[in-house]
C-alpha positions as a printed Julia matrix, in Angstrom:
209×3 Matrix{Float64}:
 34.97    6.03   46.79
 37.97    7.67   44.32
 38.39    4.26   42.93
 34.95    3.3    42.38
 34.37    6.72   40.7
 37.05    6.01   38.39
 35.74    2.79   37.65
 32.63    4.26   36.46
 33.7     7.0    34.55
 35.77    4.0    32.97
 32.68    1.79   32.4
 30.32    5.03   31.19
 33.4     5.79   28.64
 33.45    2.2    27.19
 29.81    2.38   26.89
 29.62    5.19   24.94
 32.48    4.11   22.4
 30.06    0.69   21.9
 27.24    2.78   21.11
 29.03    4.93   19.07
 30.08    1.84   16.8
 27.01    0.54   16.86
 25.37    3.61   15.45
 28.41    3.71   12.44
 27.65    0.29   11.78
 23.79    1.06   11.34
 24.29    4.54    9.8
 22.34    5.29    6.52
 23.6     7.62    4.12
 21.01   10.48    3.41
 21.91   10.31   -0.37
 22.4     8.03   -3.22
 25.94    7.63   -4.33
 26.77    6.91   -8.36
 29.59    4.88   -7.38
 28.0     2.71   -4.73
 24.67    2.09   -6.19
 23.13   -0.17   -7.95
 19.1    -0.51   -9.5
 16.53   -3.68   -8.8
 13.06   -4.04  -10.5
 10.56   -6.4    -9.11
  7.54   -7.71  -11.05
  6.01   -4.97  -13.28
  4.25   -7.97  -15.43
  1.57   -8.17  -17.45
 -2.0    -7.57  -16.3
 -0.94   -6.67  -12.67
  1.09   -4.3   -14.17
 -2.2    -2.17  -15.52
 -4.56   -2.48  -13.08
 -2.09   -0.86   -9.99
 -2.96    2.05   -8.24
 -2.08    4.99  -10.19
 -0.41    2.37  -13.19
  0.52    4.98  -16.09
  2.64    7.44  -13.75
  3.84    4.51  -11.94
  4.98    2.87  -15.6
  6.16    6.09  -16.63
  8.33    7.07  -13.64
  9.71    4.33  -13.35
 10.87    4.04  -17.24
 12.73    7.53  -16.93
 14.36    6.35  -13.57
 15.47    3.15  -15.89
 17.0     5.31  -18.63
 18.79    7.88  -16.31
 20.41    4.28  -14.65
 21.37    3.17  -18.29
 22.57    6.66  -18.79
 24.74    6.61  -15.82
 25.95    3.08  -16.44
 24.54    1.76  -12.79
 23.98   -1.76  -13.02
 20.84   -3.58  -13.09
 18.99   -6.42  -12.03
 15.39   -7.1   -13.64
 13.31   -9.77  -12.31
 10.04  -11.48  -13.12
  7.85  -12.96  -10.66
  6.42  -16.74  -11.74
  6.65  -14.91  -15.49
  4.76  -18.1   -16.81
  2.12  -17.56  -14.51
  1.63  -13.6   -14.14
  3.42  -12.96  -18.16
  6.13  -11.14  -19.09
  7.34   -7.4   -18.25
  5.43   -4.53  -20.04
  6.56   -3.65  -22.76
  7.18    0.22  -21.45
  9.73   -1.13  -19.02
 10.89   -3.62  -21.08
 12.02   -1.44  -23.7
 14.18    0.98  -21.26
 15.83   -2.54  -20.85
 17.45   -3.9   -24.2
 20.3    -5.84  -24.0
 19.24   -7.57  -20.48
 17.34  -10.3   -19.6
 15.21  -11.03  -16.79
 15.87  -13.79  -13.83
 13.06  -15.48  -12.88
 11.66  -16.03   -9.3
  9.03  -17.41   -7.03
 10.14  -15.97   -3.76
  8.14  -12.42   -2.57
 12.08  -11.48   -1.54
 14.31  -11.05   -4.95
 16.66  -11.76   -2.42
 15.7   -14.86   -1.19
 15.88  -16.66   -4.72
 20.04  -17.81   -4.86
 20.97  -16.41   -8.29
 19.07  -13.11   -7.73
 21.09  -12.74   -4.31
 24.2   -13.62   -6.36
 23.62  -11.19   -9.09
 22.9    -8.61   -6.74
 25.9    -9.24   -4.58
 28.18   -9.58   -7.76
 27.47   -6.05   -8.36
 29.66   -5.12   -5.17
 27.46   -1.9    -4.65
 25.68   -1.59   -1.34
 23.16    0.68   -1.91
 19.96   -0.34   -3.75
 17.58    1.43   -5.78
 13.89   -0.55   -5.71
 11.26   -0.47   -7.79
  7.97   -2.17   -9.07
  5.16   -3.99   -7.7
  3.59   -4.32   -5.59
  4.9    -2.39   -2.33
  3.36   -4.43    0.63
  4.32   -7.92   -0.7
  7.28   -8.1    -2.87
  8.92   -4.77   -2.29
  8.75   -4.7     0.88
  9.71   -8.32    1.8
 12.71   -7.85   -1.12
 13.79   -4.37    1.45
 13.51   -6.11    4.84
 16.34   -9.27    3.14
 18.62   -6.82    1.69
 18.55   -4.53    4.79
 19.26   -7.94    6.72
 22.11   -8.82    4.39
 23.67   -5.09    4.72
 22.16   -3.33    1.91
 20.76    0.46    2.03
 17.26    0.44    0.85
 15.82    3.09   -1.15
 12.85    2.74   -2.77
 11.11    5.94   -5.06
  7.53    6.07   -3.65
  6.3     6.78   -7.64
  7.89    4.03   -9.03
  6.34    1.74   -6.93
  2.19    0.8    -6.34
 -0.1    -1.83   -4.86
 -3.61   -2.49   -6.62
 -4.76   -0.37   -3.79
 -3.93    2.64   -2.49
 -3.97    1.47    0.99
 -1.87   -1.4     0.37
  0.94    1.05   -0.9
  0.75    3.22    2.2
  0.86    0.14    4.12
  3.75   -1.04    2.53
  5.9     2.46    2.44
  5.33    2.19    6.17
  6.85   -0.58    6.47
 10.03   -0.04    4.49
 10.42    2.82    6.86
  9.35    0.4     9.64
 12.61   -1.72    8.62
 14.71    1.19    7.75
 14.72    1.53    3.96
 14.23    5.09    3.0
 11.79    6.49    0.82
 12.27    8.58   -2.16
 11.13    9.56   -5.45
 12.32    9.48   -9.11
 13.67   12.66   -9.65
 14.9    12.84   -6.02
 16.77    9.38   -6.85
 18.28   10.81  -10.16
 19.64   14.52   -8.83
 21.7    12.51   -5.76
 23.48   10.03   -8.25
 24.29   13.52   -9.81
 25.0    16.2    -7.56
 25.84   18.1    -9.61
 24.55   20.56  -12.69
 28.18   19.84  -14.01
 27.71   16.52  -14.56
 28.29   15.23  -17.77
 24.9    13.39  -18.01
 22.63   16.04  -16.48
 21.09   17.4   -19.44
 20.22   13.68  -20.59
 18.76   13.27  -17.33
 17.04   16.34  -16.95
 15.17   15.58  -19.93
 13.37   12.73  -18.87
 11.97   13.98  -16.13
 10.54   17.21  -17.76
């Protein structure tokens, strides 16, 4: 009876240090981290662009969010979904963006297209910020490949939309459903920060005033 005791306090103890590393493998960070992050926009093209639920806060969070990266010097990667079919970015992003140029893809994932999945992984940053349109389709397919591939999700539930409402909530629930986490602009922008002392706070505090 001694012996088969021990053997079970033995077998109880490996199976909690297995759990234990499964749960550090799995682990999400609660917060954004300047070094480790890095920023991908999906798709906010022509029409579809304008006719989004809630399109000119969308637009316009998601341009501050855009200059508060470049401020920060957190790379980027813009893409453009079928741009000779659906047109080319909007000129309100596309202006936070000088100096880049957009990849191209036909995949819903960003991450499913080769170069994008390169570019992304060239970057060496694990965390992603993830924004644009629309939520249910290419946002969220885009979050369940980079989760697969190791990435931390977070996507800024204003700087993302659907052409309906319903379709965004839809979608938000299922980034959470695959374990991206859901934040918002100025949330995003105060994490990479931290701190008051930061030498870019007042630039970033004035674009989200």
């Amino acid at each position: 009876i001694c012996k088969n005791f021990i053997s079970l306090i033995f077998l109880i103890n490996i199976y909690d240090f297995l759990i234990s590393l499964y749960y550090q493998k799995h682990k999400f960070k609660i917060m954004l981290s300047i070094n480790d992050t890095q920023l991908v926009i999906l798709d906010f093209q022509g029409k579809l662009s304008q006719i989004v639920y809630q399109s000119e806060t969308v637009l316009s969070k998601a341009s501050a969010l855009i200059k508060g990266i470049r401020h920060l010097e957190i790379p980027i990667t813009w893409v453009e979904q079928t741009p000779e079919k659906l047109g080319q970015t909007t000129p309100e992003i596309a202006e936070c963006l000088s100096g880049l140029s957009p990849m191209a893809k036909c995949t819903f994932s960003a991450y499913a297209t080769e170069e994008i999945a390169q570019k992304i992984q060239s970057h060496q940053r694990k965390q992603v910020l993830l924004i644009g349109i629309e939520t249910h389709i290419c946002i969220w397919q885009t979050t369940e490949d980079l989760i697969q591939a190791g990435y931390e999700v977070f996507v800024p539930c204003d700087a993302v939309s659907s052409r309906t409402l319903e379709n965004k909530q839809i979608g938000l629930q299922m980034i959470e459903q695959a374990q991206g986490r859901l934040t918002c602009v100025e949330g995003a922008l105060f994490s990479l920060l931290r701190t008051a002392k930061h030498e870019k706070f007042r630039d970033i505090a004035k674009l989200i005033k």
